[in-house]
N, C-alpha and C positions, 0 to 999 in steps of 0.2 A: 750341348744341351739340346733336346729334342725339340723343335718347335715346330706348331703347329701352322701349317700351309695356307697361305691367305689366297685367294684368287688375284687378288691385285689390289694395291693399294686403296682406290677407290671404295671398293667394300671394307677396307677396315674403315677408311673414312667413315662413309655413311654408319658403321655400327656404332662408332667413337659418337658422332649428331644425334644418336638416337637415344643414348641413355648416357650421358655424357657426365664428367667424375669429378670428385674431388676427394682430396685421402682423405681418410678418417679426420685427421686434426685439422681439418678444417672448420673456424668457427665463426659466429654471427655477432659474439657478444662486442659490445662499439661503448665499454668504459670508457673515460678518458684517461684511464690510465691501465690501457690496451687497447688503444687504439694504432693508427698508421698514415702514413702519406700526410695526407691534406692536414691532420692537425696539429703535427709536427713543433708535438711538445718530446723533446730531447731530453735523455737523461746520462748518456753516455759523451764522456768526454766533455762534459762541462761543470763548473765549479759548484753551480747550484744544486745543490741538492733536489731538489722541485721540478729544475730541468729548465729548458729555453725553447723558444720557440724556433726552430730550423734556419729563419730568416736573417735573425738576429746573431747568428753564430760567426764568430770567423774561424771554422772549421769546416772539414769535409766532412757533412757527415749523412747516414742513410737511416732509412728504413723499413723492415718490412714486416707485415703485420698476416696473420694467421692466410687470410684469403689469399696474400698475393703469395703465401710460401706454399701455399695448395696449388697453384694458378703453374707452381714449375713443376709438378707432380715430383719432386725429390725420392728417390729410394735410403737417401743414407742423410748422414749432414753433410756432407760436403758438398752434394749438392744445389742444398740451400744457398752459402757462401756463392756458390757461381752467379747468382743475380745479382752478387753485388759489384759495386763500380771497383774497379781497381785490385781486388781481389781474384786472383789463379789459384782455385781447386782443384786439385788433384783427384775426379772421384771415383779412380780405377781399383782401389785400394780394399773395400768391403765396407765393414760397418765400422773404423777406425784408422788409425794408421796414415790417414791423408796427409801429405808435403802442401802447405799454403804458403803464397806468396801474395806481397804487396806492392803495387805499383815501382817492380824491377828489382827489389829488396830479394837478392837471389836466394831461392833453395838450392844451397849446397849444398849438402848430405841429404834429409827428410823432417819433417814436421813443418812446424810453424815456427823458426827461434824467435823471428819480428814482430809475431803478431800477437796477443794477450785476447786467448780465448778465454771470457767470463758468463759465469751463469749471475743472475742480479747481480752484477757491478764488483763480484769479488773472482778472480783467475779460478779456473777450475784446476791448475799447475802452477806450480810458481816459473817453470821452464816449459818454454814450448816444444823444445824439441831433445826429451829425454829421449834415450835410446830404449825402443821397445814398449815405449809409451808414451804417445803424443796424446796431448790432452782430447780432442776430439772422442776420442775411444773412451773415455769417462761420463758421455753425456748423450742422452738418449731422446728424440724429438716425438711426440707426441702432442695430445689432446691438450694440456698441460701449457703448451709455449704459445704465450699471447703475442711476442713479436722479436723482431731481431733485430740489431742496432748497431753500427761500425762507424767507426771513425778512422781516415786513415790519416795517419800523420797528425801534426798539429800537437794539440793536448794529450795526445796517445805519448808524446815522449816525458808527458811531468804528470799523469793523472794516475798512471800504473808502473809497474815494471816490469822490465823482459817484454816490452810491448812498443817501442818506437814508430814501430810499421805502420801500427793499427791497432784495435779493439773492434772486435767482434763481442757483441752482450747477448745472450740469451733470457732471455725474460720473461719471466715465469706469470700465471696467471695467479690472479688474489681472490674472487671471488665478488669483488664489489659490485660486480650485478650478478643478479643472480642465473639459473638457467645449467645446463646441462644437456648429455648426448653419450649414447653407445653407438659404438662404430663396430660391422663384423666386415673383414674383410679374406679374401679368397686372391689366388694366385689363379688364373685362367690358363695360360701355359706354361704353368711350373707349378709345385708343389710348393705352396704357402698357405698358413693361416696366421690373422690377426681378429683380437677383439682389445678395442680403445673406449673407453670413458673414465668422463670429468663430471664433475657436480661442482657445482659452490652457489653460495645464498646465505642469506643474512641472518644468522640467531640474534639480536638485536640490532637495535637501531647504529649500535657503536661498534656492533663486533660481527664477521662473515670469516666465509673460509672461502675454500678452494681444494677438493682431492681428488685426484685423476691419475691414470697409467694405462700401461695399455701390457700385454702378454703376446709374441709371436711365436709361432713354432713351422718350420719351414725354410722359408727363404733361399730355395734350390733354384735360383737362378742359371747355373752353367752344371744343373745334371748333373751333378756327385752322387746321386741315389742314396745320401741320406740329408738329415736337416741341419744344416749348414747357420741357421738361424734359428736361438732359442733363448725364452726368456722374457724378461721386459722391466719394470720398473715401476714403483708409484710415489705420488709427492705431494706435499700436502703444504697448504699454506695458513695461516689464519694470524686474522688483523685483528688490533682493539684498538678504537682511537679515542682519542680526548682532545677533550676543547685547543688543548696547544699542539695536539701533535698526533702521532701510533706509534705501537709495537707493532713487530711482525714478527711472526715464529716461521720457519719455512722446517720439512724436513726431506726427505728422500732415500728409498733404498733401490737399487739397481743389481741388477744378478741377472747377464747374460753372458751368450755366448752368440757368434757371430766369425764367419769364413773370413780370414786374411790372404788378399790376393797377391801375388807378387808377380814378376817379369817371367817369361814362360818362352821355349823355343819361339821364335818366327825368323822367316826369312829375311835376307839381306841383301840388297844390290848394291852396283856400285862398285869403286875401289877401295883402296886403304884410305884415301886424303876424301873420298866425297860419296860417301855412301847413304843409301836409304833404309829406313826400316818398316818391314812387313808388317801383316798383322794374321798371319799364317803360318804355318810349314805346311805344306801337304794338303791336308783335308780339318789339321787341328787348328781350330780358331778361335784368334785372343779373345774375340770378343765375347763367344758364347760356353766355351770350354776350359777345362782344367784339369788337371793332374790328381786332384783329388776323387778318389772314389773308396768304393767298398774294401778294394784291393791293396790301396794304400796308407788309408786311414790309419792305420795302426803301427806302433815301433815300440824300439825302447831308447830309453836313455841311461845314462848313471851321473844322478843330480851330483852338487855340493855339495851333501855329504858321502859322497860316493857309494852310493847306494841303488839299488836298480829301481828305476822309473819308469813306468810303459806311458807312452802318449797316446792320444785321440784327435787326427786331425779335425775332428770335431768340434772340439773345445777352443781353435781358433781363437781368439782375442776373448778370451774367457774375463770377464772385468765384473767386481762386486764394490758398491760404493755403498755408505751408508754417510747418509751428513745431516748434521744438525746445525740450524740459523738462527742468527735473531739480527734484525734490523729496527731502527729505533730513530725519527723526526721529531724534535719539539720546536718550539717557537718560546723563547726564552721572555720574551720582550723586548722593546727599545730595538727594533730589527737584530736581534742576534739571531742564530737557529744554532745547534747544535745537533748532527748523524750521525750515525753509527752503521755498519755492518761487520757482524762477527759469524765465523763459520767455524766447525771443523768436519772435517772428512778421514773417515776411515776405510783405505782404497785396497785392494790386493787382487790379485787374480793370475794371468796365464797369458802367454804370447807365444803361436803355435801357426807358424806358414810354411811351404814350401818356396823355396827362392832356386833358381833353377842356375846356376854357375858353369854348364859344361853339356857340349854334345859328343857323343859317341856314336860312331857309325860298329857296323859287323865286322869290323876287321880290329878295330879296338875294343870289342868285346870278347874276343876269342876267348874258349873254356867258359861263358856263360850260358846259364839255362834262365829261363823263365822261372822265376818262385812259385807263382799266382797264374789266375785268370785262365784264358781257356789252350792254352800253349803250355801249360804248366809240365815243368819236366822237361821241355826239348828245347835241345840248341839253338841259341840265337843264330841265325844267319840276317844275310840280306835280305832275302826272299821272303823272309816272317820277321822282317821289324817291322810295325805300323809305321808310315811315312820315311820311314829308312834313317831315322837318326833313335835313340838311347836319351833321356835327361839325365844328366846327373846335377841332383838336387841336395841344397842344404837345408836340413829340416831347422830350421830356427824355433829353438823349445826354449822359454825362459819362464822363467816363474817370478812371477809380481808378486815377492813376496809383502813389499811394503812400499805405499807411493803415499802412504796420507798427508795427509797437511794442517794447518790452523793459519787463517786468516783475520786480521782486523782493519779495519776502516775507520778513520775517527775524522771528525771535519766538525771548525767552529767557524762562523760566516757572519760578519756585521756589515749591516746595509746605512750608509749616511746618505741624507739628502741633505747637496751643498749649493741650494740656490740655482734658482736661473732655470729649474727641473730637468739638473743634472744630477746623477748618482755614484756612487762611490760605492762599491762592491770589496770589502775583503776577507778573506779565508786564508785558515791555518790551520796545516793537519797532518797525522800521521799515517805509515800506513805500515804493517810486518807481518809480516809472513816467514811459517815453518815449512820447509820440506821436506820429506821420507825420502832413499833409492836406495830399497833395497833389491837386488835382484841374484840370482840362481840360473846361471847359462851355462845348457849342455846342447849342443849342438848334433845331431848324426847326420849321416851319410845316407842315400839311397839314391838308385839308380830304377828309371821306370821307363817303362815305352809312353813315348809321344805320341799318346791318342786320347780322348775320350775313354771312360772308364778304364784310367791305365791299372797299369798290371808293373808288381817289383818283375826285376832283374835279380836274377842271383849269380854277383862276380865272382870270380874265384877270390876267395879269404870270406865269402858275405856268412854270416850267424844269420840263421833265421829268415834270410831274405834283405837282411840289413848289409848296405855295403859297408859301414864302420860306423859304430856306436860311438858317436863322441869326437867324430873323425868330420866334419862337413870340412868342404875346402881343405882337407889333406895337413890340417893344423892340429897338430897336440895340443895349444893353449885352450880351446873352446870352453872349459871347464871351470869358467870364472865365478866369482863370488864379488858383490858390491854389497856396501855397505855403508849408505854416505848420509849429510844431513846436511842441509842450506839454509842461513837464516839472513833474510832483509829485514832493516830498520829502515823507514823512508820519511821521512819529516818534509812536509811541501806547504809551498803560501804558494799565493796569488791573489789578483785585485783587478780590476775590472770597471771600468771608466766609461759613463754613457753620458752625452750631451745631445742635445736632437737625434737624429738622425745618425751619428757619429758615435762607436764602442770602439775600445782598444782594450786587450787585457793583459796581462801577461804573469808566466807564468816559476815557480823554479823545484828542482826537487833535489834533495841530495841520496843517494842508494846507497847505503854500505852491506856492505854481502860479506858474511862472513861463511865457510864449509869446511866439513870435517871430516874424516871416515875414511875408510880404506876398501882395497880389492884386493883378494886374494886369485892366486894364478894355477892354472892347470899346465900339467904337463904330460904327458904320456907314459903309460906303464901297461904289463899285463894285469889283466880282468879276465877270468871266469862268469863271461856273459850267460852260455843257457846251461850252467850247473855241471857240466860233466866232468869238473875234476881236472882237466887238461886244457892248458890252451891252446888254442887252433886257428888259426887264420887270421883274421882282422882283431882278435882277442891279444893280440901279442902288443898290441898298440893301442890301449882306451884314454882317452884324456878324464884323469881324476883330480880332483881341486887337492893341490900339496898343501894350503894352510899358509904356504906362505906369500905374506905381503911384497905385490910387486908395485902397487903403488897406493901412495899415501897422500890426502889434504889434509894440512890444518891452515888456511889462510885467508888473509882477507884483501876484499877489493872494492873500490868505490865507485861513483861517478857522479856528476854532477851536470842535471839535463835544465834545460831552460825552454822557454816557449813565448813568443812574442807575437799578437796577432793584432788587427783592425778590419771592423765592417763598417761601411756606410749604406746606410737604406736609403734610397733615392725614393719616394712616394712609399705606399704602403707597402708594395710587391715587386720590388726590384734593387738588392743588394751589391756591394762588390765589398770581396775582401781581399788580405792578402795575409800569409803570416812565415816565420820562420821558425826554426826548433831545433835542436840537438839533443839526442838520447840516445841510449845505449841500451844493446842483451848481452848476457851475462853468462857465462861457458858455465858449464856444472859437470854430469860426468862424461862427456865426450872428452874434456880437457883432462885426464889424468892421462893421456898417451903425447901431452905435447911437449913433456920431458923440459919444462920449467919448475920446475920443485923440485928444493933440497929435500932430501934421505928421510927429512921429519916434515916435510908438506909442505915447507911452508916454500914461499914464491921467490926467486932467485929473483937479486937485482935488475933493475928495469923489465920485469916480466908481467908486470899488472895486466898492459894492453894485449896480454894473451888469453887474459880473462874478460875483458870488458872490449864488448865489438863495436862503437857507435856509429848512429847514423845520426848526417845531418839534411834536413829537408825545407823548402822553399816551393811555396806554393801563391798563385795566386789565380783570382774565381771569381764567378759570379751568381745570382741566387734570383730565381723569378716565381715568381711565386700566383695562380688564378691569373693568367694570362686567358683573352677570349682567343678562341680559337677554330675555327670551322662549327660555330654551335658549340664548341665545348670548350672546359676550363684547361689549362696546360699549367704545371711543374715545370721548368727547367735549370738543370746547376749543370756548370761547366769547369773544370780546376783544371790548370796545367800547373805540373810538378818539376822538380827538380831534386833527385837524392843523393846524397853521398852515404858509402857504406865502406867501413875496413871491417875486414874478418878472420876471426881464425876458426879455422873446423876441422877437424877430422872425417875422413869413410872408415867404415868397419872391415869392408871384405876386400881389402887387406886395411887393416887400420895404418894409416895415411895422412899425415898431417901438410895442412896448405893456410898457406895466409893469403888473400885477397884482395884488392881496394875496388871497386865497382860504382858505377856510375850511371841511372839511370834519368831520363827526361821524356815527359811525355803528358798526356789530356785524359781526363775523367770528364766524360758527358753522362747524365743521366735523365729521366725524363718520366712525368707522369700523364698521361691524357685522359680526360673521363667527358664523353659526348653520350648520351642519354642512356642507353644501356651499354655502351662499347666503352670499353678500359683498357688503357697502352700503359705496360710498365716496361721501358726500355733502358740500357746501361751497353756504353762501349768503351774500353780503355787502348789507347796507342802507346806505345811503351819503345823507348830507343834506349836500349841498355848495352853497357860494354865494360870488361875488363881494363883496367887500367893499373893494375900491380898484381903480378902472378907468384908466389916462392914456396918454397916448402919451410917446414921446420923448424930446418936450418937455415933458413933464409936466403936459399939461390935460387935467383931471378930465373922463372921459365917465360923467355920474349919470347917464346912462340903462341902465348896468350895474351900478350897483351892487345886489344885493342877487339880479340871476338868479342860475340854477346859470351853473356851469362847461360850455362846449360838451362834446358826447358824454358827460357823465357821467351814467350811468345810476343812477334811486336803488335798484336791486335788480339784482342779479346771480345763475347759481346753477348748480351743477352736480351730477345727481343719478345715480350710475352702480352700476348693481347687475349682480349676476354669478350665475351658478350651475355648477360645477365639478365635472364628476363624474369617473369615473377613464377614461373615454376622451371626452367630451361636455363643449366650454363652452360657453358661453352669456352675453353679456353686452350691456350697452345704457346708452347714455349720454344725458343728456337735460339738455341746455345752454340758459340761455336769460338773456334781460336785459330789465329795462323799459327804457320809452320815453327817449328823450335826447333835447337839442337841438343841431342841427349848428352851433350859433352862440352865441358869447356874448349876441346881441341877445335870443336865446330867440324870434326869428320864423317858426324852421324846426323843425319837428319831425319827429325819424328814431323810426318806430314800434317797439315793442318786437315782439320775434320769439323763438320757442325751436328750437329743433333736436332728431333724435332719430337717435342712429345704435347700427347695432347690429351686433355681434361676434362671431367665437366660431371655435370649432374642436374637429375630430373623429380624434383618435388612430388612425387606418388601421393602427398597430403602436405598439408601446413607442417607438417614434424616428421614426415619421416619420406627419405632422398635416397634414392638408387644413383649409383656414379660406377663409371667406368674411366679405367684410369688406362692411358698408351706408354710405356717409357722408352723411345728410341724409337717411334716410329717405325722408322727407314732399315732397323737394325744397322746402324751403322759402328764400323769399330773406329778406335782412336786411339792412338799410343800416346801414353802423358808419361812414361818414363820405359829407359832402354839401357845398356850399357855406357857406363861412364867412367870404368877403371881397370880399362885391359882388357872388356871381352867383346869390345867390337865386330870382332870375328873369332868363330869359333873352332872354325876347322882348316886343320892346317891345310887338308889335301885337298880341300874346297873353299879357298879362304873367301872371303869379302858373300859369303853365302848364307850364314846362319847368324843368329846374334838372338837377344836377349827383351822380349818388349811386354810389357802392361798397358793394357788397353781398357777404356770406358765397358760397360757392360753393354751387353746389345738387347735389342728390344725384349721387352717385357709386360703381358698385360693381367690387371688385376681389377676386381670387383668391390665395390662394396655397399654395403647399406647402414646408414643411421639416421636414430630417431633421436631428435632432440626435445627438450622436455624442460 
């Protein structure tokens, strides 16, 4: 990506002080129901529906509210997630597609399995880590999201499902005060445009709304020379209430498209047992660069129905939701209440990246030309490869044809006072949910030079400039079809005991998961790719979906999680808890390669626990709450953890099945400070995680794992972001960082530990309307969050332990904006 030359640090400082930013959705409104921090009325992860107040919990839990999600200048969501305590964001990824992890709870394959990403209080997935669709990629941050809410552990294992780890809440704004804002914003060294606004305000006394979205078109971060981000989304909310209680109606439609980054050449040191990884080859860099350009953008495929398909690496994580809500509170009388939340969503769209599997030097390109670019037509040599290695790339094409869902929430709660002014808290409820997966993968082949603005290869056999339609990683199967459906029943109580100073609650849920569907299998055959009647080359070989079923579910599986906690408040503002929990997530379609089910789907004896992974967790904290502090007020909560995890999961490239038991232990600090215009929102996690049962499949023990960490788990994490607020002048800077990890359970690969530093702010030009400048990555720093972890350690034979595979954070990035609020 071309960026533009600073004289030194210092000057960018002083420009950042001088008109200093905050994104677009950044906002003022201080409802009490969108507010943050200090008022720490909870609504995640606790029984009441109404919510708790933070102190009173015996949970972990956080949050953060529009300012302070502005205060980390975020380009994606995953971002976001990085302020929180306990939580590892993966944000190298694009505008979806991030691998999250929870206090040690490993990512092994991608996504979230542990964690229950939700928009108000209902999963935006019922699985957090489908293949090709991690929920993250479904939900769009804007003008719109009044705060964010996690809990990890605790009531995350009886309150959701598919969520043991944690719950992350997205929380949408209502409108109850009123007010509004248009956001334009600009990319300053890269090609981007955004415009963001929100309105809401009251049409009576009983009833308000809330509608906002935002539109971007751009988002050329790493220099593809075209726009890599397009689209946007709008969401509407509107309440009526009555003396007992409200409706809410929420809606939303979404229709983008957005760049999917994956692992890209960089260099590699080191030997075979203890090597490092770059964030380079040559002159092409993770952080700012990519494979995608004008030259490679384009291909084809031949879908599921075997049919020809041309792709647009444009359309990248191409996602269209549309959902319709209703949430519904009464107060029945005689302390009962009775909730509800009901959704559905209708999801489909497109999963479109380049993943880069193979280096080829001039000597293993022999008989190729250049297709493209400015070489076009002449032989590869040494002397004219840029940086002297070839990618060879699997274009990952799949078609979302169907993810949608239907959600319900149902919760009855009777409140007794038993004397002495103690109270009796209980609740009984259900919770079900529908899944969709359906999906359409054709995979190609393409070979490019490792540069900036790459350019195809044309190998011998390549159509078009394609090295094999249908051919990525040299597999005839690619040519799959899914077709599946998931259904949870969840029935859950709990009850909740307060005597002074003194709450205990506890919790139970039962899951039954029933799934059904099938996939059909690709094999290879001739295709007539560009029409001529003959086949030729790579045409001799296309992977077409045969139609027939290779594998089948019809089965079902339970589990049964529980939750046990106590807080005591010592004076007003000083708590201690402790609690325990066991819960489980629930395998969906990674699980049809793990070759337990009989011929008609259903689960071969003793094979449950190859569907259901649980985790058990113990934790115990403290909670402080308006501490005086050098002149100013202090937050502080502190939780050390302990998890147990068994798992089973598969990799894709090569589909790979492994069973696990994992083990991690370690401290969540987090920290708020507010001294008269200066604000500290701080978060660090320690993390001591390890292998403790390693087998495949088949179930033979690999001792050569037991006892590493877990791949990418970092044993420190930490986020440190301070502010200063004056009445026209902000000012703010966020400073992220992680220790070293290994990209492998071998622990032969080491991804270096990196920090980051971006900075914020904005300057009130009038009471309504605020110029900001926004820094992402300051220092342009790169960072590898994921690398080779299943054979491609090293790439080249004649040069081994020198090239490998790595994703890197983006590098700096700065952008503008102005809004008027009204």
């Amino acid at each position: 990506m071309k960026k533009y030359e600073l004289k030194s640090v210092a000057s960018l400082t002083a420009i950042a002080l001088l008109s200093i930013a905050a994104p677009a959705y950044a906002q003022d409104e201080a409802a009490a129901d969108e507010t943050f921090e200090n008022e720490e009325i909870i609504v995640t992860g606790v029984v009441s529906s109404a919510g708790k107040n933070k102190i009173d919990t015996s949970i972990s839990v956080s949050s953060l509210g529009a300012d302070a999600i502005a205060d980390a200048n975020p380009t994606n969501l995953a971002e976001v997630f990085r302020q929180l305590p306990g939580i590892r964001s993966e944000s190298s990824s694009g505008g979806g597609n991030s691998n999250i992890n929870v206090r040690g709870i490993p990512i092994s394959t991608g996504g979230a399995k542990f964690l229950s990403l939700q928009e108000d209080g209902l999963p935006i997935l019922l699985f957090g880590d489908h293949l090709f669709a991690p929920a993250d990629g479904f939900y769009k941050s804007d003008a719109t999201l009044a705060r964010v809410e996690s809990v990890r552990g605790g009531t995350a294992s009886t309150l959701t499902t598919n969520g043991p780890g944690g719950i992350i809440n997205l929380i949408g704004k209502t409108g109850k005060e009123g007010g509004g804002s248009v956001a334009f914003g600009i990319g300053i060294d890269h090609k981007d445009y955004r415009v963001d606004a929100e309105y809401g305000a009251r049409l009576a006394d009983d009833l308000y709304f809330h509608v906002g979205g935002h539109y971007q078109q751009g988002g050329d971060y790493r220099d593809s020379g075209y726009s890599p981000v397009s689209g946007g989304q709008i969401r509407l909310s509107l309440t009526k209430e009555f003396d007992a209680g409200f409706v809410r109606l929420t809606g939303k439609i979404i229709d983008k498209k957005e760049q999917a980054y994956f692992p890209q050449l960089v260099s590699r040191t080191g030997n075979a047992t203890s090597g490092v990884v770059g964030t380079r080859l040559g002159n092409f860099d993770a952080a700012n660069q990519s494979l995608y350009s004008n030259l490679t953008r384009n291909g084809l495929g031949v879908n599921g129905r075997n049919q020809l398909e041309p792709y647009d690496a444009a359309d990248g994580l191409n996602h269209q939701v549309k959902s319709i809500g209703l949430e519904t509170r009464f107060d029945l009388g005689g302390g009962t209440e009775l909730s509800t939340k009901t959704r559905y969503q209708d999801i489909s769209g497109k999963f479109l990246g380049f993943f880069t599997y193979g280096a080829l030097n001039a000597a293993s390109l022999a008989g190729s030309t250049y297709f493209n670019g400015p070489n076009a037509g002449v032989a590869v040599t040494a002397a004219n490869l840029p940086n002297g290695l070839a990618s060879d790339v699997a274009v990952f094409d799949v078609n979302l044809d169907d993810n949608s869902n239907f959600a319900n929430d149902i919760r009855l709660s009777k409140s007794f006072e038993i004397g002495g002014g103690s109270t009796l808290d209980l609740t009984a409820g259900h919770f079900f949910m529908s899944q969709q997966f359906k999906q359409d993968w054709h995979w190609s082949r393409i070979v490019t030079t490792t540069e900036n603005n790459a350019a195809l290869i044309s190998v011998p056999g390549s159509i078009n400039g394609l090295a094999g339609v249908n051919q990525a990683f040299g597999w005839d199967g690619s040519n799959r079809n899914y077709d599946l459906e998931a259904e949870v029943s969840s029935p859950f109580a709990a009850l909740a005991f307060k005597t002074g100073g003194l709450s205990f609650d506890a919790s139970i849920r039962y899951d039954r998961m029933s799934q059904n569907g099938i996939r059909t299998a690709g094999a290879g055959a001739p295709f007539d790719l560009n029409g001529s009647g003959t086949i030729t080359g790579s045409e001799a070989t296309v992977s077409l979906n045969t139609g027939r079923v290779d594998a089948r579910a019809d089965l079902k599986a339970d589990n049964f999680a529980w939750s046990v906690g106590a807080n005591y408040l010592i004076g007003d503002n000083f708590s201690l808890f402790g609690r325990a929990s066991s819960g489980a997530s629930f395998n969906f379609d990674r699980a049809l390669d793990f070759g337990v089910r009989n011929a008609s789907g259903g689960l071969l004896p003793g094979s449950e626990g190859a569907y259901v992974d649980t985790v058990k967790q113990y934790e115990i904290g403290f909670k402080a709450q308006d501490l005086a502090l050098g002149g100013g007020d202090l937050d502080f909560y502190g939780t050390a953890f302990l998890s147990k995890t068994e798992e089973s999961n598969i990799t894709i490239t090569p589909p790979t099945g492994q069973i696990r038991k994992y083990e991690a232990k370690g401290l969540e600090l987090e920290a708020y400070y507010k001294s008269g215009v200066f604000n500290l929102y701080a978060t660090t996690t320690y993390t001591d995680a390890d292998i403790k049962d390693a087998r495949n499949s088949a179930g033979v023990v690999n001792a050569a794992l037991i006892g590493n960490r877990p791949q990418r788990q970092a044993k420190l994490i930490w986020a440190i972001t301070p502010s200063l607020d004056f009445d026209r002048f902000r000012v703010s800077a966020s400073w992220i960082g992680t220790s070293k990890s290994f990209a492998n359970d071998a622990n032969t690969l080491t991804q270096k530990g990196y920090s980051v530093v971006h900075l914020s702010g904005a300057v009130n030009l009038t009471d309504n309307l605020e110029f900001s400048l926004n820094v992402n990555n300051l220092f342009d720093k790169a960072g590898i969050t994921e690398s080779a972890n299943d054979g491609r350690e090293s790439l080249l034979a004649s040069a081994p332990n020198t090239v490998t595979i790595g994703r890197s954070i983006q590098g700096r990035t700065i952008g503008g904006n102005i809004r008027f609020k009204f």
